[in-house]
N, C-alpha and C positions, 0 to 999 in steps of 0.2 A: 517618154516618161518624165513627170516632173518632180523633184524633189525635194517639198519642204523644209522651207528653212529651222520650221517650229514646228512641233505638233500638237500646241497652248489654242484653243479657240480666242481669236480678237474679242476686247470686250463687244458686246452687245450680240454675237452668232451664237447661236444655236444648233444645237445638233439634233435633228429631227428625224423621225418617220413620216412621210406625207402618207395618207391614202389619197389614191386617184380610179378615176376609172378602170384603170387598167396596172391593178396592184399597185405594191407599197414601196416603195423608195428610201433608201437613207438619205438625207439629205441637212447640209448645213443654208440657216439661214438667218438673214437679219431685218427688222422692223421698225419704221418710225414712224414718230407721231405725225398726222395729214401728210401722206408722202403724194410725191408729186408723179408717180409713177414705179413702175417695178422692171425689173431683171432678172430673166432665166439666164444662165450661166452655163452648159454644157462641155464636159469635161474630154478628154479624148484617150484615146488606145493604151493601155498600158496604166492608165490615168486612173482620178479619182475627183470627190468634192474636194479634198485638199487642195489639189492643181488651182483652184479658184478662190480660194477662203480669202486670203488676203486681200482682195478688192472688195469685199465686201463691208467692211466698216469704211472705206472710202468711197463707198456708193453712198453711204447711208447718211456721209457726213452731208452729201450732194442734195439728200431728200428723199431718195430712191429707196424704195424696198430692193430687197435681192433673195434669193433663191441659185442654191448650186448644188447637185445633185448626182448619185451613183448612178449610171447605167442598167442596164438589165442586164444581171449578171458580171454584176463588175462589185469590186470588191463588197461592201455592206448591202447591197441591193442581191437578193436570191432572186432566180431566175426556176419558175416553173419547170415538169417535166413535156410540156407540150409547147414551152414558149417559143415563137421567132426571132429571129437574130439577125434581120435584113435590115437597111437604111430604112426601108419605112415602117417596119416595126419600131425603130430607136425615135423613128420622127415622131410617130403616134405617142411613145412615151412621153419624149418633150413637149407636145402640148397638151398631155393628161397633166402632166405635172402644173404646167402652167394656168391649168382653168383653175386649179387651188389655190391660187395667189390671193385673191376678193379683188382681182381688177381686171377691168375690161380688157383692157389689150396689154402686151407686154415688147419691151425688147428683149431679142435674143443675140447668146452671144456663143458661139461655138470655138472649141480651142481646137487645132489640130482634128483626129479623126470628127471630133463634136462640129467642126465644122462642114463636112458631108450630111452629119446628121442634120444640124440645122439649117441647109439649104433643099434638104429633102422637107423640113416638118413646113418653111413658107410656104414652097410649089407646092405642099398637098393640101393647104388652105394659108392663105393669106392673112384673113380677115383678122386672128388674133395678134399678130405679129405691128408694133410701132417700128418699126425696122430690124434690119439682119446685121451684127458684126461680127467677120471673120478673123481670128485671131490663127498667125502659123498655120495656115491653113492652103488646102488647093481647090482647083476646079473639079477633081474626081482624085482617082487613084495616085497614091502618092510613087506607087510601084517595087520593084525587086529590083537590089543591086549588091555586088557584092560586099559595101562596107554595111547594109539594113537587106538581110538575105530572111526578107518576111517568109518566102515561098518554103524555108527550111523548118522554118520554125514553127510556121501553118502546121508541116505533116507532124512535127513533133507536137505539137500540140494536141493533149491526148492518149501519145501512148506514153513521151517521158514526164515524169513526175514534174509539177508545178515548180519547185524549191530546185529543182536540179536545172531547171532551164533560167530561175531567176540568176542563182548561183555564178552560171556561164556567161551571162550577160552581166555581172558585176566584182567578175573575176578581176581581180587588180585594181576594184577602185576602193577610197578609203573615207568614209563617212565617220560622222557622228555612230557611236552606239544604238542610241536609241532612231536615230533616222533609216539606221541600217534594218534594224528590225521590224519598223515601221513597213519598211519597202519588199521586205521578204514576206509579208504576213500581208499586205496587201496582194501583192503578187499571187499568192497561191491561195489567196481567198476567192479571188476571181472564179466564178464557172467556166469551166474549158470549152463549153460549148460556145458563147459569147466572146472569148478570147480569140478563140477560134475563127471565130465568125468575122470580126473585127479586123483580124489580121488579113485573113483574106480578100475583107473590102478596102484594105487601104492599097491590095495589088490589083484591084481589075471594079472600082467603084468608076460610074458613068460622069461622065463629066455634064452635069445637069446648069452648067452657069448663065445659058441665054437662057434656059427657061425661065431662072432667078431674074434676069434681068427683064424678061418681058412683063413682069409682075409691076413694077415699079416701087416696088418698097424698097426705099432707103435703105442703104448699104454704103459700113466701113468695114473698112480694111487695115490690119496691121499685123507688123510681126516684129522679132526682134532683131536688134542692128547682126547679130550674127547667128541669128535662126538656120540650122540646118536641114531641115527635113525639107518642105517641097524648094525647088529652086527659087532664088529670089526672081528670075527674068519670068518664071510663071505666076508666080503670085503677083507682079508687075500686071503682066497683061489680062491675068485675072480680074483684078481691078478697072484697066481700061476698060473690059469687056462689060462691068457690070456700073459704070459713068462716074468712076469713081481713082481714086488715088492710093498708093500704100502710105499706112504711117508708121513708121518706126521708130520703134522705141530705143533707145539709146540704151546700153550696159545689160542687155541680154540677150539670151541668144531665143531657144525654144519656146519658153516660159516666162513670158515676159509676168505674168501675172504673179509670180514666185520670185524672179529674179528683181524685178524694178517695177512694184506697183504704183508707186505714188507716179509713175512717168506713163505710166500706159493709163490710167484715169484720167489724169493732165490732159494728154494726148484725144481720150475717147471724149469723155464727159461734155466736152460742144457738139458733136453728136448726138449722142443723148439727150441735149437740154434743145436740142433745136426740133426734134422731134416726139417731144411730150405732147397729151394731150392737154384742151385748156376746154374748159376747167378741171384740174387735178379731178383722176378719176375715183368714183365711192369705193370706199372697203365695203366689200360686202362679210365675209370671213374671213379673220386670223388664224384663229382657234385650228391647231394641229396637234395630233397626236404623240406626246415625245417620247424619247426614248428613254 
C-alpha cells in the first residue's frame, strides 16, 4: 500500500472518468500540448491512481501525456455484478484504458501487483505497447509469509468487515489526519471481490517473464533502495531474465513514485525518450468525460 504524501491534485491532473470498451474507470490524468508520446500508469494491491499521481506533472514536464487509473474494483472504479477479476481480465482493462489516450501506441508502467497486470496485458498483445516498466515488482506471485500472511487475509476477505481488516493492518501506526482517512475510505471502497481476487494472485500468480521476454519489447526495471515486498535477488534476476538491469531509486523503499519522484523520472525518463516513436504520434481524441 502506498501512502500519499498529499491528497492536492499537481497542477495540471485531472481527475477523470475514462469510458472504454470495457466500462468506466476513475482515473487521474494529465495533457500537453504536441506531446511526444503517452503513459499508462497501473497501480497495484491495496493501491490506487494516487500511488502514481505525482509523476505525472514530471512526465508532462518531459512532453509526455500520462494516464494513471483505478482497477476494476479498486477504490473509485465499480466493479460489475458478473465482472472477472483474473490477470487477464485487469490486462484487458489496461489496454481498453489505453486505446483512449488519441495515440497509437503507448508505454506502460505497472507498480507492484500492476506489475503482473502489465506483463499479462504485453503477452496478450504487444502491438499497443512502446515498452513495459516494471516498478517493485516480480516475475509472478509475490507469495505468503508470516511477516504478509496474504493466504489469511484472502479468507477474511469477505466475511470480515472492510474497516476492521484495514483497522488491524494500521494498528499502531500514526499518520496525518486527513491521510488517515483517506486510507480507511479507500480501503473499504474497494470491492471484496477484486480485493479478493488480487490478494490471491499476488500468492500463486504464474510467473509469465520468458514469455515477456520472447516478445522483444523493451523493458525497465526498478524498485526502491529499500523495497520490501518481492526479494531484491528476484527482482535482480528478473531483470537478467528479461536483457535488462535494476535501477534503483535512492530514499525509498516500496513506492518510489510517492516516496522520491523526481529520482525515479530521472532514473526512467532515458527509457522513455529512447523508445518514443518518431515522428511524435497524432492525437486523435482528448475529449473525456469528467467527473
Amino acid at each position: 500500500m502506498s501512502v500519499p504524501r498529499t491528497l492536492e491534485l499537481p497542477p495540471g491532473v485531472e481527475a477523470i472518468t475514462i469510458e472504454t470498451s470495457r466500462g468506466r474507470f476513475a482515473a487521474h490524468v494529465i495533457r500537453v500540448e504536441q506531446p511526444r508520446g503517452h503513459v499508462l500508469l497501473v497501480p497495484g494491491w491495496t493501491g490506487s491512481k494516487e500511488d502514481l499521481t505525482p509523476v505525472l506533472p514530471l512526465l508532462a514536464a518531459a512532453g509526455l501525456d500520462a494516464t494513471t487509473y483505478d482497477q476494476r474494483g479498486q477504490f473509485e472504479t465499480s466493479a460489475g455484478p458478473d465482472d472477472e477479476f483474473t490477470l487477464e481480465a485487469f490486462a484487458a482493462d489496461a489496454a481498453a484504458v489505453r486505446a483512449t489516450s488519441g495515440h497509437e501506441r503507448s508505454h506502460l508502467l505497472g507498480h507492484s501487483f500492476g506489475g503482473l497486470v502489465s506483463q499479462h496485458a504485453v503477452v496478450a498483445d504487444p502491438s499497443p505497447w512502446l515498452g513495459l516498466s516494471l516498478l517493485c515488482t516480480g516475475p509472478g506471485a509475490l507469495g505468503d509469509s508470516p511477516t504478509r500472511p496474504l493466504r489469511r487475509l484472502a479468507s477474511a476477505i469477505g466475511k470480515v468487515p472492510l474497516l476492521q481488516v484495514h483497522e488491524l493492518r494500521e494498528q499502531g501506526v500514526r499518520r496525518p489526519a486527513q491521510i488517515t482517512a483517506f486510507l480507511a475510505r479507500r480501503f473499504t471502497s474497494n470491492d471484496p471481490r477484486s480485493l479478493r481476487a488480487m490478494t490471491q494472485l499476488l500468492i500463486d500468480a504464474p510467473d509469465i517473464v520468458d514469455d515477456v521476454a520472447r516478445l522483444g519489447v523493451p523493458v525497465w526495471v526498478g524498485r526502491g533502495v529499500d523495497d520490501d515486498a518481492w526479494p531484491h535477488d528476484v527482482q535482480q534476476l528478473m531483470a537478467e531474465r528479461l536483457g535488462t538491469e535494476v535501477h534503483v531509486v535512492p530514499d525509498s523503499a516500496h513506492s518510489p513514485a510517492v516516496e522520491n519522484p523526481t529520482a525515479l523520472v530521472a532514473d526512467w525518463l532515458p527509457f522513455l525518450r529512447e523508445h518514443l516513436p518518431e515522428p511524435s504520434p497524432t492525437v486523435v481524441d482528448k475529449d473525456q468525460e469528467t467527473d
